[in-house]
C-alpha positions, 0 to 999 in steps of 0.5 A: 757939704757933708759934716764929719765929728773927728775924735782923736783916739790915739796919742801923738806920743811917737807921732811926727811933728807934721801929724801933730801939726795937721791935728792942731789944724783939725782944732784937736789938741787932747785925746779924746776931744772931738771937733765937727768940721765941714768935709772938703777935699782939704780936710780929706786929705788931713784925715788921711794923714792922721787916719791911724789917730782919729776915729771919722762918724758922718752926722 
């Protein structure tokens, strides 16, 4: 499996709740925090939901 680094760049200010929801999921809390994760098809989809919040780096 490939491994991503997921960075939050943005506030969830103003974000709805199920964004916030699918951050907390990632195991993101602040901004600024990133988080290596396993890339499936459940964390894809996660991704995209929030892409406009987080920055995605292959490793």
């Amino acid at each position: 499996m490939t491994k991503v680094r997921i960075t939050q760049i943005k506030s969830t200010i103003g974000a709805s709740l199920k964004q916030e929801r699918n951050l907390l999921a990632l195991g993101i809390k602040k901004r600024g925090q990133s988080k290596e994760v396993n890339l499936t098809p459940q964390i894809e989809g996660i991704i995209r939901k929030v892409s406009h919040l987080v920055k995605i780096e292959k490793i």
